[in-house]
N, CA, C and O atoms as a Tripos MOL2 file, in Angstrom:
@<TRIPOS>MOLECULE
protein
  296   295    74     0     0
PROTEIN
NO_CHARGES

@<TRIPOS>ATOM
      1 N           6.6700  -12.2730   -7.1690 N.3       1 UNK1
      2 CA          6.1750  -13.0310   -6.0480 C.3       1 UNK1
      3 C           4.6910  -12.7760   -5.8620 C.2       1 UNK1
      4 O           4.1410  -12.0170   -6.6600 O.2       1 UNK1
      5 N           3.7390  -13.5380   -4.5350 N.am      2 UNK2
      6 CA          2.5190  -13.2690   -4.2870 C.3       2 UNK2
      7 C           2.2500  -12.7860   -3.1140 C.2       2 UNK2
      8 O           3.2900  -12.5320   -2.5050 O.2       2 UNK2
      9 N           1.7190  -12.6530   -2.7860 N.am      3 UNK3
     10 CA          0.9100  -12.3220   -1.5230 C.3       3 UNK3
     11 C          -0.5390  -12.1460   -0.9390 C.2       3 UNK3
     12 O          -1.4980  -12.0370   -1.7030 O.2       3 UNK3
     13 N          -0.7010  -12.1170    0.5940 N.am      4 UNK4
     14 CA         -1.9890  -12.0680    0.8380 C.3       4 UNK4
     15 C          -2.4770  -10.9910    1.6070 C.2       4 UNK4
     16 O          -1.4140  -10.6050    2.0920 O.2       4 UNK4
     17 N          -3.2740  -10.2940    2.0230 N.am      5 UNK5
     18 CA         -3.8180   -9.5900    2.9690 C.3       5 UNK5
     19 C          -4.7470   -9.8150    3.6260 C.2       5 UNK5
     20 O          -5.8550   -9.4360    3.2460 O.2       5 UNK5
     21 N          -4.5810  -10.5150    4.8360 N.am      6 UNK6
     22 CA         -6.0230  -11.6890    5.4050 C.3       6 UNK6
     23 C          -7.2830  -10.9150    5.4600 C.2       6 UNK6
     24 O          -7.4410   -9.7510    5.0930 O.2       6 UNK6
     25 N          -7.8490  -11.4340    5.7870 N.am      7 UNK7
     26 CA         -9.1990  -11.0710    6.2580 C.3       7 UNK7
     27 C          -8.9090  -10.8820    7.7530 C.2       7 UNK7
     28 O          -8.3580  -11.7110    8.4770 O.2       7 UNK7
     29 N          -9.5270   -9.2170    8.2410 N.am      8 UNK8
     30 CA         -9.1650   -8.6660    9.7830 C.3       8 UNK8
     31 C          -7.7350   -7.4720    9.3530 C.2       8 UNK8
     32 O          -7.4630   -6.4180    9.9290 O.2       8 UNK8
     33 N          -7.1400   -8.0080    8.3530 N.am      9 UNK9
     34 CA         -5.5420   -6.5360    8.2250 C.3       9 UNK9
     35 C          -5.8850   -6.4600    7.5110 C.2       9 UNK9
     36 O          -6.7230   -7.0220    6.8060 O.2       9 UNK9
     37 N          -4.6950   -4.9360    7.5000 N.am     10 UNK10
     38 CA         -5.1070   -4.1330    7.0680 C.3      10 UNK10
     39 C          -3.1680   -3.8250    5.8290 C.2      10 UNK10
     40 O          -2.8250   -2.9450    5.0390 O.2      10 UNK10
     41 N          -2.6570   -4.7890    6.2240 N.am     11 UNK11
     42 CA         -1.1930   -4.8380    5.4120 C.3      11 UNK11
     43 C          -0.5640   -5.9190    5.4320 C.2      11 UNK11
     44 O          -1.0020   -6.7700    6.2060 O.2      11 UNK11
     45 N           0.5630   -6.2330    4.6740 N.am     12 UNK12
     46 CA          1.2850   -7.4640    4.4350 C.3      12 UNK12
     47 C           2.5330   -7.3050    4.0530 C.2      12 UNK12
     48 O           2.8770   -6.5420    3.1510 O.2      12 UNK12
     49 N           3.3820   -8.1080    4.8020 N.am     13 UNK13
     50 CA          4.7570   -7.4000    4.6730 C.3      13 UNK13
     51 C           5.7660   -8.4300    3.7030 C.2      13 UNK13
     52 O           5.8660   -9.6050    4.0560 O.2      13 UNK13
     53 N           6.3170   -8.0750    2.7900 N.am     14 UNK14
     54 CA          6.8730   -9.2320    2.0840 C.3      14 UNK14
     55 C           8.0090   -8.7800    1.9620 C.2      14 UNK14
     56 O           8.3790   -7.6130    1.8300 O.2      14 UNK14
     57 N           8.8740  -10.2100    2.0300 N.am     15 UNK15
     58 CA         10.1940  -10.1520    1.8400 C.3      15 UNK15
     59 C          10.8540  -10.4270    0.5460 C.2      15 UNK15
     60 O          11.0100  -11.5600    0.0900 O.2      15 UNK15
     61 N          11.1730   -9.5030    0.0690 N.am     16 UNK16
     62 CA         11.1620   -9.0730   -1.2950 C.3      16 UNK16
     63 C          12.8840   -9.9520   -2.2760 C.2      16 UNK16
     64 O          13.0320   -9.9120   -3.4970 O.2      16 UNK16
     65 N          13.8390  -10.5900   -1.3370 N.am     17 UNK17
     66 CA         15.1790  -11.1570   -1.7930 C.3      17 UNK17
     67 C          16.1660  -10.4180   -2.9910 C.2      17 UNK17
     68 O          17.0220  -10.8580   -3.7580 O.2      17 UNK17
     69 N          15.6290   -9.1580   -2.7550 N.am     18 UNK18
     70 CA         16.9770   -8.4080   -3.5880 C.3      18 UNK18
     71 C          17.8480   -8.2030   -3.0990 C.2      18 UNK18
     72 O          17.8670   -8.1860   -1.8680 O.2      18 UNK18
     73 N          19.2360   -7.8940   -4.0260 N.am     19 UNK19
     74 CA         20.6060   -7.8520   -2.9150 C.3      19 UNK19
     75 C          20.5710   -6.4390   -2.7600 C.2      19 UNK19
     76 O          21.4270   -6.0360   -1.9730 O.2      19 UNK19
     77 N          19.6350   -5.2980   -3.4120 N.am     20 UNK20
     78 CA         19.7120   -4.0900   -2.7580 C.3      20 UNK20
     79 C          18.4070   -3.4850   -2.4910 C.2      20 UNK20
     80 O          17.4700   -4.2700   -2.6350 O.2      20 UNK20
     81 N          18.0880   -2.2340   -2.1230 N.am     21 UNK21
     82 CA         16.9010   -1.7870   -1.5540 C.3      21 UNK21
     83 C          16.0110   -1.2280   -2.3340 C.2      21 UNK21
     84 O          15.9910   -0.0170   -2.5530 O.2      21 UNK21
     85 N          15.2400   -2.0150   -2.7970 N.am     22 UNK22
     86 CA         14.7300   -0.6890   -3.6940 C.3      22 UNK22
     87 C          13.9600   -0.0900   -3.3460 C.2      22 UNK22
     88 O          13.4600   -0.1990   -2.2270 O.2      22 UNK22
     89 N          13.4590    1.1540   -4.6580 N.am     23 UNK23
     90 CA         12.9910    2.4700   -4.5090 C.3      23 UNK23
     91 C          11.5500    2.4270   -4.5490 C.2      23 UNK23
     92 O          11.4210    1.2070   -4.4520 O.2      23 UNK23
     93 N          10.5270    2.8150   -4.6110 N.am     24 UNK24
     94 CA          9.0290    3.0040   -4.6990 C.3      24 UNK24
     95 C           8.8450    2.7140   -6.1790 C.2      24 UNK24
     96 O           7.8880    2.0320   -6.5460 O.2      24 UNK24
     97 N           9.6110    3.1430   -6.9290 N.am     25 UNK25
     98 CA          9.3170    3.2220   -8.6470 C.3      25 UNK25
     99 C          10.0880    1.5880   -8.6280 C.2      25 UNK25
    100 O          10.3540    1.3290   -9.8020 O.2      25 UNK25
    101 N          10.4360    0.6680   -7.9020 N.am     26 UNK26
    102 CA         11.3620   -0.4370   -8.6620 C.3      26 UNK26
    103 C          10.1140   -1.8930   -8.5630 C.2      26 UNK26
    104 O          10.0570   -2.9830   -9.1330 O.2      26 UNK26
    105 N           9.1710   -1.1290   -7.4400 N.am     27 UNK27
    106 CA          7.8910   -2.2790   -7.3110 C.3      27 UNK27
    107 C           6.7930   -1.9950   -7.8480 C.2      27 UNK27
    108 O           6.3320   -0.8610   -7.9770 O.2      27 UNK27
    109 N           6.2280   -3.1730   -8.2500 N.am     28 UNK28
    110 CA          4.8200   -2.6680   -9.1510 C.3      28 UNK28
    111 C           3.7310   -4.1710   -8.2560 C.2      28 UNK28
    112 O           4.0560   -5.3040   -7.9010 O.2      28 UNK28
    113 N           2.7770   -3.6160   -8.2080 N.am     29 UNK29
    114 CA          1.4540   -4.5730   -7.8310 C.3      29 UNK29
    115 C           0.6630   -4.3800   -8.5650 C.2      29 UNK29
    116 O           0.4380   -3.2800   -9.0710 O.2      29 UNK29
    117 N          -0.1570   -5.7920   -8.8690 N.am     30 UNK30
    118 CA         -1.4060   -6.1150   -9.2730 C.3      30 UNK30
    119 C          -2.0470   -7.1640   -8.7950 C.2      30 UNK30
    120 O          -1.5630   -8.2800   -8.6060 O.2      30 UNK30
    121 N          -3.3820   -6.7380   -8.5510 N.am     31 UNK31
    122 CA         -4.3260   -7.2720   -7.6600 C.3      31 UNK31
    123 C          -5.0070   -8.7780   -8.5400 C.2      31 UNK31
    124 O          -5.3040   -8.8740   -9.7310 O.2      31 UNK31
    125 N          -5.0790   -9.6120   -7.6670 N.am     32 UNK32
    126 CA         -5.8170  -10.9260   -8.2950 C.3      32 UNK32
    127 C          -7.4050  -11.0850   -8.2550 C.2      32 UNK32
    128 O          -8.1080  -11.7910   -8.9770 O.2      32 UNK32
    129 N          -7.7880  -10.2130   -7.1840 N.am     33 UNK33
    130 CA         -9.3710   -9.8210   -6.8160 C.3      33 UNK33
    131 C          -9.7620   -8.8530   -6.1710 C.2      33 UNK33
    132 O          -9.1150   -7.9530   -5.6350 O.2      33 UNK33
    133 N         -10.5380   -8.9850   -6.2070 N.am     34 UNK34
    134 CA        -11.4340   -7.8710   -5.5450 C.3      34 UNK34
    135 C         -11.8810   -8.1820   -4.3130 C.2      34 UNK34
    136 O         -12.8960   -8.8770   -4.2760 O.2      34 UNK34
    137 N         -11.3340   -7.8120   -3.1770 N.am     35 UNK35
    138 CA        -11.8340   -7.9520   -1.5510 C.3      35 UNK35
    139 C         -13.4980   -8.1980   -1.6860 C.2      35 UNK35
    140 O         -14.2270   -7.8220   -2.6040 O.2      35 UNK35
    141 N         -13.8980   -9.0320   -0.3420 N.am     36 UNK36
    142 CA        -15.4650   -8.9110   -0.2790 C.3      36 UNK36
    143 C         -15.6110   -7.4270   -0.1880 C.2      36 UNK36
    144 O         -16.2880   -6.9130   -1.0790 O.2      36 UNK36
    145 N         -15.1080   -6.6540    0.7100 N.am     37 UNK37
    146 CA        -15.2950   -5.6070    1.3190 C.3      37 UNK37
    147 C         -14.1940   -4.4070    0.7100 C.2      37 UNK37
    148 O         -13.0660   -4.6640    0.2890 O.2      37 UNK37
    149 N         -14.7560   -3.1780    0.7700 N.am     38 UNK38
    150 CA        -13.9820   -2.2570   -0.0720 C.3      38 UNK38
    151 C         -12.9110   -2.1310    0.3380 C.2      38 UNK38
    152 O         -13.0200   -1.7570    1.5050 O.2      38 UNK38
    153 N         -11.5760   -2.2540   -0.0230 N.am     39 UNK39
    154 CA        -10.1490   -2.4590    1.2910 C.3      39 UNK39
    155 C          -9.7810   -0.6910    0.6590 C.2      39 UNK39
    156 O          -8.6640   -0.2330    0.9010 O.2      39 UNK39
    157 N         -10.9060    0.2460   -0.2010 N.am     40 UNK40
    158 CA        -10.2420    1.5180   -0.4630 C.3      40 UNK40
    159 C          -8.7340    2.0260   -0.6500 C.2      40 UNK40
    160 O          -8.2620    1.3310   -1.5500 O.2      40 UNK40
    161 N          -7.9750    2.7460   -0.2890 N.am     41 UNK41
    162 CA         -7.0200    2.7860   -1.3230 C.3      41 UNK41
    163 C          -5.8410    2.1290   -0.3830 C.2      41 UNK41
    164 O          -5.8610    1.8900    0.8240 O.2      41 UNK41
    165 N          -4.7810    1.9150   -1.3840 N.am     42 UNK42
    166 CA         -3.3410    1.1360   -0.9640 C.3      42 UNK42
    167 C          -2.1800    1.6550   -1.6870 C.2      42 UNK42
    168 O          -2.1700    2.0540   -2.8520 O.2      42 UNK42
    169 N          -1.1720    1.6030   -0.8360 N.am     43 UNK43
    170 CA         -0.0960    2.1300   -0.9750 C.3      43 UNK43
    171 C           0.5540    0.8950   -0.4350 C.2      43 UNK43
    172 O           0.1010   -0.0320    0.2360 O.2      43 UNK43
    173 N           2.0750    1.2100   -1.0500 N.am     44 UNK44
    174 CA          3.5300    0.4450   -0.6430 C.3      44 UNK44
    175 C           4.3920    1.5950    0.2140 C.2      44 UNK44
    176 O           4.7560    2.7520    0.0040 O.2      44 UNK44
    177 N           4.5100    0.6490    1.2680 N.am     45 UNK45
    178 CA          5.4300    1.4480    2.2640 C.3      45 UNK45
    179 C           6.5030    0.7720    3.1360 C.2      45 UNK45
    180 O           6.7220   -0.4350    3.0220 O.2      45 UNK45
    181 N           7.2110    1.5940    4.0590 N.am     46 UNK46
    182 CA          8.0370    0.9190    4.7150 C.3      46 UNK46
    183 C           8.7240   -0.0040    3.7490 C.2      46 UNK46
    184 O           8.4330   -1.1970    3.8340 O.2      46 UNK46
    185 N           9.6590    0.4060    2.7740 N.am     47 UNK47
    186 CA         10.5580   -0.4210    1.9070 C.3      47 UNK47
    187 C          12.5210   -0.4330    2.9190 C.2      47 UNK47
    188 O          13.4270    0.3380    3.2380 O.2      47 UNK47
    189 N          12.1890   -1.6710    2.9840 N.am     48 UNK48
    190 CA         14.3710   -1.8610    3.7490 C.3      48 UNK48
    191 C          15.0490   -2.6250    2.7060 C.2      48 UNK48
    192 O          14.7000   -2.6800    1.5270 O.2      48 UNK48
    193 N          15.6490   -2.9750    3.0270 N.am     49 UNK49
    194 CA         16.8670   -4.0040    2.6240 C.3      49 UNK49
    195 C          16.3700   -5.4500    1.8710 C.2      49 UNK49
    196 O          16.7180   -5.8220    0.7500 O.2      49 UNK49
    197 N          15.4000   -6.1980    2.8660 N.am     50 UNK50
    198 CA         15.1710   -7.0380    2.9310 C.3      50 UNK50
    199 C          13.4210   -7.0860    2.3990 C.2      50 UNK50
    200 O          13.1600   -7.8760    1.4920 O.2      50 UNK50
    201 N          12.2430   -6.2080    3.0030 N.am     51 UNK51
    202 CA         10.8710   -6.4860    2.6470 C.3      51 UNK51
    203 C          10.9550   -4.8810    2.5980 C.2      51 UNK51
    204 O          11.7710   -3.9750    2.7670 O.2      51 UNK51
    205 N           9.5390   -5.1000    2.2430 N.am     52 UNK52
    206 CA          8.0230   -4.1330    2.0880 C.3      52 UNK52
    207 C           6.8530   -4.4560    2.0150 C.2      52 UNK52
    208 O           6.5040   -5.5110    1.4850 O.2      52 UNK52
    209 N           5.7730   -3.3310    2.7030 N.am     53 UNK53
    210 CA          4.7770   -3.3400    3.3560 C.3      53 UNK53
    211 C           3.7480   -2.7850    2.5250 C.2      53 UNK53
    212 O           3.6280   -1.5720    2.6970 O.2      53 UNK53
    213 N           3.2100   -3.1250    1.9430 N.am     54 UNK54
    214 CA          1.5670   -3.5390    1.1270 C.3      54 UNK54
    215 C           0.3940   -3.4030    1.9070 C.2      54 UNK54
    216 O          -0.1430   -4.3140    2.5370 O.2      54 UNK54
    217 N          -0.1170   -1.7940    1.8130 N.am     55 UNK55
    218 CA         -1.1850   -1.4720    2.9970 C.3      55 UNK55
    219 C          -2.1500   -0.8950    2.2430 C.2      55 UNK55
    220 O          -1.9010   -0.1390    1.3040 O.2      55 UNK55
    221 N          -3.3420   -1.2340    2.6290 N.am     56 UNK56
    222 CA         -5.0200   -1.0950    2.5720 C.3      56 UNK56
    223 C          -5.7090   -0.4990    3.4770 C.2      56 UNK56
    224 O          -5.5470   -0.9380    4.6160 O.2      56 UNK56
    225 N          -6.7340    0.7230    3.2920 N.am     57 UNK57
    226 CA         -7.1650    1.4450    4.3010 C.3      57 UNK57
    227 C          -8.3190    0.8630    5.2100 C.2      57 UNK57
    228 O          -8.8630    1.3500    6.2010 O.2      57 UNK57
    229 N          -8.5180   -0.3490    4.5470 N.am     58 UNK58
    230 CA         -9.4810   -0.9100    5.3550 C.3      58 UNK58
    231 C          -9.6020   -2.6400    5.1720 C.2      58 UNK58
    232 O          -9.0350   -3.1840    4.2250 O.2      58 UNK58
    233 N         -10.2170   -3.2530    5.9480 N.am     59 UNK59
    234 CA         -9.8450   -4.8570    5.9250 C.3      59 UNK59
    235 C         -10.4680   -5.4550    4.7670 C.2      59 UNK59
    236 O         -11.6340   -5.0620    4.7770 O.2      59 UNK59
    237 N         -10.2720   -6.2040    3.7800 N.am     60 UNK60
    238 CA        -10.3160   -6.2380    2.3830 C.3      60 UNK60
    239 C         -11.9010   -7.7790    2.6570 C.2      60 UNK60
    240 O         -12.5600   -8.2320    1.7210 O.2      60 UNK60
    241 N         -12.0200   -8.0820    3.7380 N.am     61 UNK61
    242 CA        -12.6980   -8.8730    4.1710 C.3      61 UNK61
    243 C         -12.8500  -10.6190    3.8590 C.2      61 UNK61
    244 O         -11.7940  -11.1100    3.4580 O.2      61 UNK61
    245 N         -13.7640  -11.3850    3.9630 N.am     62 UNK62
    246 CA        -13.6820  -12.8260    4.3590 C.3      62 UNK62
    247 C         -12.6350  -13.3680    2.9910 C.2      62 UNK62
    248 O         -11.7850  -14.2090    3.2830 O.2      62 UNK62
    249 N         -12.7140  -12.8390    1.3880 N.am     63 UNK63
    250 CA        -12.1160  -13.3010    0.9640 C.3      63 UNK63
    251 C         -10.9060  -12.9390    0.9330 C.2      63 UNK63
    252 O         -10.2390  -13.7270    0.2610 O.2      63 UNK63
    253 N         -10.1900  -11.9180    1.4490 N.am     64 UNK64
    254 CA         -8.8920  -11.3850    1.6430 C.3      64 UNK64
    255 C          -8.5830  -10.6710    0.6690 C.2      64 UNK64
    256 O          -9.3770  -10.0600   -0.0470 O.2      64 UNK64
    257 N          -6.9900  -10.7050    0.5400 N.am     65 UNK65
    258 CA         -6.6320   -9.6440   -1.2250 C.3      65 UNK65
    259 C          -5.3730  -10.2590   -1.2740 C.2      65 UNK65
    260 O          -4.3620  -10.2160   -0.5730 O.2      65 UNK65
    261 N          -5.6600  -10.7540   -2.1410 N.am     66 UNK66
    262 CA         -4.6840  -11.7520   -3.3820 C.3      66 UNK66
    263 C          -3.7900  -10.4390   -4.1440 C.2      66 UNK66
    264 O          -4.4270   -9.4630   -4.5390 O.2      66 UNK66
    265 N          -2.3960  -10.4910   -4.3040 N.am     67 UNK67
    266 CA         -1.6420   -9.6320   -5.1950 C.3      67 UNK67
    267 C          -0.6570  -10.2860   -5.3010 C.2      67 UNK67
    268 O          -0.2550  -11.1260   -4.4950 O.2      67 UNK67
    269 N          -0.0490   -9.8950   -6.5460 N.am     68 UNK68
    270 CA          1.5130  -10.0750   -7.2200 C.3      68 UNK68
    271 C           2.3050   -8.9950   -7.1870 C.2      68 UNK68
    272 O           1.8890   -7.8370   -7.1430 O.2      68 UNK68
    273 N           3.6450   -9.3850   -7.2110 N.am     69 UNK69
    274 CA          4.4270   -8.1360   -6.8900 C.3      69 UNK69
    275 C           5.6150   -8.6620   -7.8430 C.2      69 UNK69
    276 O           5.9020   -9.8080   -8.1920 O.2      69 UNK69
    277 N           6.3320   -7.1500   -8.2030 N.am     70 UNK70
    278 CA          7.3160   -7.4020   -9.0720 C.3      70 UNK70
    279 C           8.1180   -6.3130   -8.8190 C.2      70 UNK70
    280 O           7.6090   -5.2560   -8.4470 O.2      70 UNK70
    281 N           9.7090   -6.4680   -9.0230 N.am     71 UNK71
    282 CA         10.5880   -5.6280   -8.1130 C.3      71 UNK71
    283 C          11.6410   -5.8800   -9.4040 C.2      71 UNK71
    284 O          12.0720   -7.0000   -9.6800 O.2      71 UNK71
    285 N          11.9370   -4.8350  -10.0440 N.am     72 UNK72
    286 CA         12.9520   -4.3180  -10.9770 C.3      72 UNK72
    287 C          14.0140   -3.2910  -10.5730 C.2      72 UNK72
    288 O          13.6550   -2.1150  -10.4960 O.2      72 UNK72
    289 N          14.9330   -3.5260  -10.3800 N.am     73 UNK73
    290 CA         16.2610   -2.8710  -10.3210 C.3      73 UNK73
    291 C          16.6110   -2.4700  -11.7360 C.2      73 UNK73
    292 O          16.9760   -3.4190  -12.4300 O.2      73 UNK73
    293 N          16.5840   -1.1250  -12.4100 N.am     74 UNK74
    294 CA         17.8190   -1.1740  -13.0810 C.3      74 UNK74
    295 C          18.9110    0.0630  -13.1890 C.2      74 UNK74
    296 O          19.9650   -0.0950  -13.8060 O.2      74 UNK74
@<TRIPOS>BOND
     1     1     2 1
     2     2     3 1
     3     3     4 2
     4     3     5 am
     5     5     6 1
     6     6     7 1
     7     7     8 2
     8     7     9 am
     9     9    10 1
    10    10    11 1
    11    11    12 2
    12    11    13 am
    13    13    14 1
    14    14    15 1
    15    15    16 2
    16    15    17 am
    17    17    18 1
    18    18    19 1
    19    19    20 2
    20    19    21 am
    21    21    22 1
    22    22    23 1
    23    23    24 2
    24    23    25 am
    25    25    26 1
    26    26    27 1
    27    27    28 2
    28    27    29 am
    29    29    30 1
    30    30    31 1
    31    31    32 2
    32    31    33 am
    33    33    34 1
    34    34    35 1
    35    35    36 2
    36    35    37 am
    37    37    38 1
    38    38    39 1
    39    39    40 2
    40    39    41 am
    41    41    42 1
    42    42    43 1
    43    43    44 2
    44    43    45 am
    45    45    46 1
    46    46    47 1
    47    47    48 2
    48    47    49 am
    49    49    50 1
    50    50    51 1
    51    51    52 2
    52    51    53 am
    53    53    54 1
    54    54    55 1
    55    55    56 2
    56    55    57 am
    57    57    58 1
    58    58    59 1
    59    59    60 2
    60    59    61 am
    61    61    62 1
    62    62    63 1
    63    63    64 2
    64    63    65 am
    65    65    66 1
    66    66    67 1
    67    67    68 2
    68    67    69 am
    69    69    70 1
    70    70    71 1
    71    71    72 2
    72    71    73 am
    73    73    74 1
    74    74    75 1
    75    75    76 2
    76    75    77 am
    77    77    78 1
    78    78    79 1
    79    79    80 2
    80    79    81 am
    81    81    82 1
    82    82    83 1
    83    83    84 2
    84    83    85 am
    85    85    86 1
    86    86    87 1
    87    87    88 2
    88    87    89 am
    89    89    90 1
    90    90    91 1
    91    91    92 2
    92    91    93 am
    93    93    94 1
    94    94    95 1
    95    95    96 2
    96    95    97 am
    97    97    98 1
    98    98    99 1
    99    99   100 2
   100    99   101 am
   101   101   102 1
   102   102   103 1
   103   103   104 2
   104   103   105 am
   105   105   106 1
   106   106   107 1
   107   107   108 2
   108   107   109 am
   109   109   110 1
   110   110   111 1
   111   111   112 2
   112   111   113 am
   113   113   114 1
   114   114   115 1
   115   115   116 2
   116   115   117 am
   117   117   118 1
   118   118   119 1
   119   119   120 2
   120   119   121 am
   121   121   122 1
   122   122   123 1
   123   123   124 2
   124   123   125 am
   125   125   126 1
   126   126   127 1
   127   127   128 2
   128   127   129 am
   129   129   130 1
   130   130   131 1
   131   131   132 2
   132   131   133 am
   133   133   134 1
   134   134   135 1
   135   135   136 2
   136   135   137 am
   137   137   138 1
   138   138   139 1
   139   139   140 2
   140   139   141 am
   141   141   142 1
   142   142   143 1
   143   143   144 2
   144   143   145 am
   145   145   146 1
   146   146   147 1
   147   147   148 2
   148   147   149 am
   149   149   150 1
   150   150   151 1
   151   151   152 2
   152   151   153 am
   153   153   154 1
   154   154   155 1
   155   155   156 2
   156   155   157 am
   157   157   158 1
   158   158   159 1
   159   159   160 2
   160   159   161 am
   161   161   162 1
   162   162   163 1
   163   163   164 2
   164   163   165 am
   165   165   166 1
   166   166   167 1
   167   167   168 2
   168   167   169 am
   169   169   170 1
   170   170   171 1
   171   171   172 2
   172   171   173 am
   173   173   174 1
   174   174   175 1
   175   175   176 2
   176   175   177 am
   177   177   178 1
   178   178   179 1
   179   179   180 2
   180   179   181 am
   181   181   182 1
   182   182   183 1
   183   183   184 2
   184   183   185 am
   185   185   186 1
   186   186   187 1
   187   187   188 2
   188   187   189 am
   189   189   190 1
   190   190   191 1
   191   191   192 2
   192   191   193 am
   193   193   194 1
   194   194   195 1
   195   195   196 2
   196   195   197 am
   197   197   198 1
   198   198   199 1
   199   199   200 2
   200   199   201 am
   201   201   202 1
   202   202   203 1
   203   203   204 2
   204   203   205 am
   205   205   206 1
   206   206   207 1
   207   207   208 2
   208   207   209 am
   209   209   210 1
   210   210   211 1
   211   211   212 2
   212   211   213 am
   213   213   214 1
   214   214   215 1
   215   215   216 2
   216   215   217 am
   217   217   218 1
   218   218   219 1
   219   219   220 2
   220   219   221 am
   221   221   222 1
   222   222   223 1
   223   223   224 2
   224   223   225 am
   225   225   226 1
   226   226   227 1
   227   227   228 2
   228   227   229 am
   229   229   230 1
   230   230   231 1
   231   231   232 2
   232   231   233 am
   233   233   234 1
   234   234   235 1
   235   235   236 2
   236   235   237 am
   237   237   238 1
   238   238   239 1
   239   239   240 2
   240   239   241 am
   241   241   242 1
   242   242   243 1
   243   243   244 2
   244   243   245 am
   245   245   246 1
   246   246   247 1
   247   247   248 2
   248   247   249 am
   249   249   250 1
   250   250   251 1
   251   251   252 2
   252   251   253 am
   253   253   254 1
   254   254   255 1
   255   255   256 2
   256   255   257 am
   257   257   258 1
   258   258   259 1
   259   259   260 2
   260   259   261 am
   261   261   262 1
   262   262   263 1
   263   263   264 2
   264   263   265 am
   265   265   266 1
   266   266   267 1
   267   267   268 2
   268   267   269 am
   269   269   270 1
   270   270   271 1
   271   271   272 2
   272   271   273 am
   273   273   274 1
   274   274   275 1
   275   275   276 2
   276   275   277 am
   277   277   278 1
   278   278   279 1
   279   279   280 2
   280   279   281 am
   281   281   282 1
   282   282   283 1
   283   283   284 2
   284   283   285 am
   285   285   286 1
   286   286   287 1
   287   287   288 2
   288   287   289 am
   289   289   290 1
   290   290   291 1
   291   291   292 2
   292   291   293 am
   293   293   294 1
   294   294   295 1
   295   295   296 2
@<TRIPOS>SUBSTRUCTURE
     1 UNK1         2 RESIDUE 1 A UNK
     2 UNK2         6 RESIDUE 1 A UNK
     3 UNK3        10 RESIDUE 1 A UNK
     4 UNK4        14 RESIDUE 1 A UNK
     5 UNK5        18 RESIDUE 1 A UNK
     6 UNK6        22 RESIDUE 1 A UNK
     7 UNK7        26 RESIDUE 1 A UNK
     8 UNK8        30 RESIDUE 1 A UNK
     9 UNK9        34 RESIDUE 1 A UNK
    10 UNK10       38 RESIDUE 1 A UNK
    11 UNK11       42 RESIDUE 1 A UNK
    12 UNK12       46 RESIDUE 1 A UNK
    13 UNK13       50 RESIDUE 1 A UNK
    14 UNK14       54 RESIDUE 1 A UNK
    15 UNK15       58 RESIDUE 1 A UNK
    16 UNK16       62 RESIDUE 1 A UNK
    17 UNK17       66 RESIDUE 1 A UNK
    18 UNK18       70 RESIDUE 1 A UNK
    19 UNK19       74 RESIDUE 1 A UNK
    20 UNK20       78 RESIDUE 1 A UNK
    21 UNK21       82 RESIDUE 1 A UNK
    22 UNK22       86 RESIDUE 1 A UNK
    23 UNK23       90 RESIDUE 1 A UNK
    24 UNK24       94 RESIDUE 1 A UNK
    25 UNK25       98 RESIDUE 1 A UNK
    26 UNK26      102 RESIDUE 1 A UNK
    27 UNK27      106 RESIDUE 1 A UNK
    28 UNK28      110 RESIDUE 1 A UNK
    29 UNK29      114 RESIDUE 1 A UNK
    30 UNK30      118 RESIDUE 1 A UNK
    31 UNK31      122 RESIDUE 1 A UNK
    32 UNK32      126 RESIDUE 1 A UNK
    33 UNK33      130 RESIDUE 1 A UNK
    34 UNK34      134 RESIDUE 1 A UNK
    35 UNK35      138 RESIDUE 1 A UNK
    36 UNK36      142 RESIDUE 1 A UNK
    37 UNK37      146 RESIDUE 1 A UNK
    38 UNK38      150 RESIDUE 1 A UNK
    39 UNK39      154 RESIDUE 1 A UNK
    40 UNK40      158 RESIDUE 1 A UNK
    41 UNK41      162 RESIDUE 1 A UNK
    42 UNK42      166 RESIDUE 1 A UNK
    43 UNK43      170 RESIDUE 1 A UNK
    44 UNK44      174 RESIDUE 1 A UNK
    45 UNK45      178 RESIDUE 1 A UNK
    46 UNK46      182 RESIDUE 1 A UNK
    47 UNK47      186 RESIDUE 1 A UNK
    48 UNK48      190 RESIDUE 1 A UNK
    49 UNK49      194 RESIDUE 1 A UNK
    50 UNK50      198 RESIDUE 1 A UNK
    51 UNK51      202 RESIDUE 1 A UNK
    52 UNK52      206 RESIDUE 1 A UNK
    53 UNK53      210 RESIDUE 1 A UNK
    54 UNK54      214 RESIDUE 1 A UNK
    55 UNK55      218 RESIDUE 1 A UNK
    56 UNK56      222 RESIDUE 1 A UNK
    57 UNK57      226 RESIDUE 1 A UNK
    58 UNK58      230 RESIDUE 1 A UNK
    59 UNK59      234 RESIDUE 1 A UNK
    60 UNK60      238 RESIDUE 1 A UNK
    61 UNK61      242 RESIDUE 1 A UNK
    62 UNK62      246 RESIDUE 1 A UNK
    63 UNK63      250 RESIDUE 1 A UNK
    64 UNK64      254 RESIDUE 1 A UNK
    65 UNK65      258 RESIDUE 1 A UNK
    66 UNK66      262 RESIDUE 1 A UNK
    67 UNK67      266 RESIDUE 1 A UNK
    68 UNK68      270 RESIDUE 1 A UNK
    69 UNK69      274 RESIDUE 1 A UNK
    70 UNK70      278 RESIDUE 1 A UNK
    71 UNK71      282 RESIDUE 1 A UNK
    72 UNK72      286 RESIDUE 1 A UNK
    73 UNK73      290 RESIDUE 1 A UNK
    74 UNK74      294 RESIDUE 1 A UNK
């Protein structure tokens, strides 16, 4: 899947449609650009059932932050 991180946040919560929860090791991201502004480091957090939360230590600015995400169960 994709996602965004606007310009002003600082995370993005996506709803990920697996039938189970996965683990930290079952998601992988890669970034499509480079924020105007340094969004410094990011982590995946807050993983449930349903989403997870894609957070940046700082607001990635006017052009936002473009990422892909990929979620492997095995």
């Amino acid at each position: 899947g994709t996602g965004t991180i606007a310009s002003g946040a600082t995370s993005a919560v996506i709803t990920h449609g697996l039938s189970v929860t996965p683990t930290l090791d079952d998601i992988s991201i890669t970034f499509g650009e480079q924020g105007t502004a340094d969004y410094g480091r990011w982590w995946v957090g807050t993983i449930t059932s349903t989403q997870f939360t894609l957070n940046v230590s700082a607001d990635p600015g006017v052009s936002a932050l473009d990422f892909a995400w990929k979620a492997i169960i095995l």
